[in-house]
C-alpha positions as CSV (number, residue, x, y, z in Angstrom):
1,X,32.4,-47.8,-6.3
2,X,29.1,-48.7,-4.9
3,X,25.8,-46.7,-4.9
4,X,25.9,-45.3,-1.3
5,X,29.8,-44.2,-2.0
6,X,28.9,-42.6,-5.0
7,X,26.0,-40.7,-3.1
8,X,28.2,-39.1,-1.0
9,X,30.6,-37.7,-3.5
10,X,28.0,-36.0,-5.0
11,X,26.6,-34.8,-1.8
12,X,29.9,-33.6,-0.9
13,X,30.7,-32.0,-4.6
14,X,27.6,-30.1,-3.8
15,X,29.0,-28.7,-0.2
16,X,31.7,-28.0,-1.8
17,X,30.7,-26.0,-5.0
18,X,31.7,-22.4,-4.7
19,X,28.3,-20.1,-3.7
20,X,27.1,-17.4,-5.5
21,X,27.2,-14.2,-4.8
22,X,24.5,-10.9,-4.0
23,X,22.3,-11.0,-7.2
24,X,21.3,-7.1,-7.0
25,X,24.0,-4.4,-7.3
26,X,24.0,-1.2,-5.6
27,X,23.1,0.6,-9.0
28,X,20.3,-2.1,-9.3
29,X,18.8,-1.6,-6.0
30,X,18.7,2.0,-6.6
31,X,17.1,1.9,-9.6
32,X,14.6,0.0,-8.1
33,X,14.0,1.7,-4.9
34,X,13.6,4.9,-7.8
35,X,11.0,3.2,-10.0
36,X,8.8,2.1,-6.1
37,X,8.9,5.4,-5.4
38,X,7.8,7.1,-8.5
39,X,5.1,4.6,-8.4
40,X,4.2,5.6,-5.2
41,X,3.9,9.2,-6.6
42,X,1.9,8.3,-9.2
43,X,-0.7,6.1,-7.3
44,X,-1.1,9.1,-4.4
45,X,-1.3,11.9,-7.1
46,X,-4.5,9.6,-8.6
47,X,-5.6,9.5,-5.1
48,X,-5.3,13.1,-4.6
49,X,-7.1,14.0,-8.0
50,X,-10.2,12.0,-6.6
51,X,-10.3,13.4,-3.5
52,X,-10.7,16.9,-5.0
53,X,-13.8,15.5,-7.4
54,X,-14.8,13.7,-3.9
55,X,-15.0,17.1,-2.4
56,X,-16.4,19.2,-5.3
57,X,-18.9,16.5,-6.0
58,X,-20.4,16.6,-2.2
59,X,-20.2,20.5,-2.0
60,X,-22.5,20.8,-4.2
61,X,-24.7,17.7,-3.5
62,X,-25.1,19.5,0.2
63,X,-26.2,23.0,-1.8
64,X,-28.6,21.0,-3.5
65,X,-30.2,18.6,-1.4
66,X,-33.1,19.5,1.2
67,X,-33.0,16.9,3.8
68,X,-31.1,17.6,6.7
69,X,-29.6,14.2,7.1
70,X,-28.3,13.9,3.5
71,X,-26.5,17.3,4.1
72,X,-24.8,16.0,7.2
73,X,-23.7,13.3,5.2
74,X,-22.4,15.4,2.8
75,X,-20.8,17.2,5.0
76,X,-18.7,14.1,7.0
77,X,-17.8,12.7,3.7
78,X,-15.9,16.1,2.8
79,X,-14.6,15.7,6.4
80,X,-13.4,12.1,6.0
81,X,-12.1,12.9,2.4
82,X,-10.0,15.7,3.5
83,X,-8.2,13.3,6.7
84,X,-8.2,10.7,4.3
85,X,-6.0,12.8,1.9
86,X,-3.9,14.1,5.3
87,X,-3.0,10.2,6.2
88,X,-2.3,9.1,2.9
89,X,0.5,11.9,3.0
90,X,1.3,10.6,6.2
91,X,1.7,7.4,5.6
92,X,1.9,6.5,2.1
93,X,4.2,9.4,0.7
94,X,6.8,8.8,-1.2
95,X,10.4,9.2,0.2
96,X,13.9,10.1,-1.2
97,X,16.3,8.5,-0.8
98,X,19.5,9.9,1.5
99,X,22.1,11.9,-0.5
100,X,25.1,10.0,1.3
101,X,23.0,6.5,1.6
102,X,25.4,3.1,0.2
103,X,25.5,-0.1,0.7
104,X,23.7,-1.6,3.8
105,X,22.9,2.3,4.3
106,X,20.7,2.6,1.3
107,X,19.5,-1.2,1.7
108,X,17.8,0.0,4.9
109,X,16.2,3.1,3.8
110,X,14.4,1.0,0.8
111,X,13.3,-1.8,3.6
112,X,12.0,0.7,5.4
113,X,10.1,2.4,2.9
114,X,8.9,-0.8,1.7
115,X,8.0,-1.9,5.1
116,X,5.7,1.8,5.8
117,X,3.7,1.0,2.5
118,X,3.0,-2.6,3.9
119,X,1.7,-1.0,7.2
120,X,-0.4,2.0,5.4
121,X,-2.0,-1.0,2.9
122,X,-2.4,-3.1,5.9
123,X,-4.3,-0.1,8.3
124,X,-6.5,1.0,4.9
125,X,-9.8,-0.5,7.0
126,X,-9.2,2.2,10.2
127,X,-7.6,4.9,8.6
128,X,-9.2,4.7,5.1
129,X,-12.6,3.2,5.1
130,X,-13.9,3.5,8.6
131,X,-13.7,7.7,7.8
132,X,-16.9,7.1,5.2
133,X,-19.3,4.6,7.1
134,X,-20.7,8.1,9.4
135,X,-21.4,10.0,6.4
136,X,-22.8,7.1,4.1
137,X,-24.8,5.4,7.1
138,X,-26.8,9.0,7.3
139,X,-27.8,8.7,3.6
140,X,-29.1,5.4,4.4
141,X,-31.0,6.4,7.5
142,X,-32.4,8.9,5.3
143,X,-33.3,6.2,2.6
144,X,-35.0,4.0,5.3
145,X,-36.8,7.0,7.0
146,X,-38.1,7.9,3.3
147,X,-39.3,4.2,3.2
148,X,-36.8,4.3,-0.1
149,X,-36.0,0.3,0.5
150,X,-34.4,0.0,-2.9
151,X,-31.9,2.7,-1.9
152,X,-31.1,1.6,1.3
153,X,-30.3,-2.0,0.3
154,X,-28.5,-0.3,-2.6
155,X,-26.5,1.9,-0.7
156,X,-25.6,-0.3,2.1
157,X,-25.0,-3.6,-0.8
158,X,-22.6,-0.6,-2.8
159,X,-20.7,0.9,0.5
160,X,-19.7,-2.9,1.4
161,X,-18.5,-4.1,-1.7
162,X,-16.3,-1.6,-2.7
163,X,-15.3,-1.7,1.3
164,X,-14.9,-4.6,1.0
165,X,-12.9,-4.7,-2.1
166,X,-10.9,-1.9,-1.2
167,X,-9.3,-3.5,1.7
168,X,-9.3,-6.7,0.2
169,X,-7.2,-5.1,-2.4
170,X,-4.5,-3.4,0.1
171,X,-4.4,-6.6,1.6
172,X,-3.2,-8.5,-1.5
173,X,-0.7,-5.5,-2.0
174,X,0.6,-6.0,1.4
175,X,1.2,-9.4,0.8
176,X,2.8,-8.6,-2.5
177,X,5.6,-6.1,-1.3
178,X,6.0,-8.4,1.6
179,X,7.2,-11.3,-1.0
180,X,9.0,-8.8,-2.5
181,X,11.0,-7.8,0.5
182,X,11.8,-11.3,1.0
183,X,13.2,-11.8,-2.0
184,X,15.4,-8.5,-1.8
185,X,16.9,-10.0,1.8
186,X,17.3,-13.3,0.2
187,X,18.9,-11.3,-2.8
188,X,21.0,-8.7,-0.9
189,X,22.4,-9.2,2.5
190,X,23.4,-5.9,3.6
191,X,27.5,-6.8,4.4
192,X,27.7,-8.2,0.7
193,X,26.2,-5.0,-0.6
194,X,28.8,-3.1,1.3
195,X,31.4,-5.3,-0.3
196,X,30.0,-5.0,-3.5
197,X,29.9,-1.3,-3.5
198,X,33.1,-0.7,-1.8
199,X,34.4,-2.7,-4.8
């Protein structure tokens, strides 16, 4: 048997070696899809907790604080806070799971809650960031009016970076549920997971 005969029995061996099947069960998935969304809980109750020491923190600054422009400021940033909170229940709530959801059923309702995290994470720079630049820009007007130069730089240097950071951040977490969700398809075609559960 020569070299190129050889080649093609193994090539062929390898066409013909029996394929594997769906690597997640239906009790697997769920248990994932459960532990995403309780993470999901976690993360927004942090997010919640901060807002309300947000809030607190910028009530009282405004009491305090004589210049008009800074009490503005304060003011928007409760504002933005408050619609911040609103679209993070909007978008970035958890979701159960349907009672009667199996199979491809339940395979879609985790895509698709996989899927509305990717485009909250993705939209954090409109819907989460752009809500503070009103209020923060006034307490840097009033910096520069006061000729406070240090405070300005400092303030406009602080707001970017964690800007900056923050949707740098969502970004990277898009990109990580995205490979995920990949890997799920790859994992779990929906008409195997039917066959699997009806099993």
């Amino acid at each position: 048997m020569n070299a190129d005969s050889t080649t093609d029995a193994l090539k062929q061996a390898w066409r013909e070696q029996p394929t594997s099947g769906p690597t997640i069960t239906l009790a697997d998935l769920k248990k994932g899809a459960g532990r995403f969304q309780f993470g999901i809980g976690i993360r927004n109750l942090v997010e919640y907790a901060a807002a309300v020491i947000v809030v607190i923190s910028y009530s009282q600054m405004m009491l305090k604080i004589q210049q008009p422009l800074v009490k503005i400021g304060c003011v928007l940033i409760v504002i933005a806070t408050l619609y911040v909170v609103v679209q993070i229940h909007v978008r970035l709530s958890s979701q159960k799971a349907p009672a009667d959801a199996i199979g491809a059923s339940f395979l879609d309702y985790h895509r698709a809650a996989v899927l509305r995290q990717i485009d909250g994470h993705r939209g954090v720079a409109r819907w989460y960031i752009a809500p503070f630049v009103p209020g923060f820009s006034l307490f840097i007007v009033q910096a520069m009016l006061d000729q406070k130069w240090g405070a300005a730089f400092g303030l406009s240097a602080g707001f970017s970076v964690i800007a900056l950071g923050g949707i740098w951040l969502n970004h990277w977490s898009a990109r990580r549920l995205e490979r995920k969700l990949a890997e799920l398809d790859a994992a779990v075609p929906g008409s195997e997971l039917d066959k699997r559960s009806a099993a």
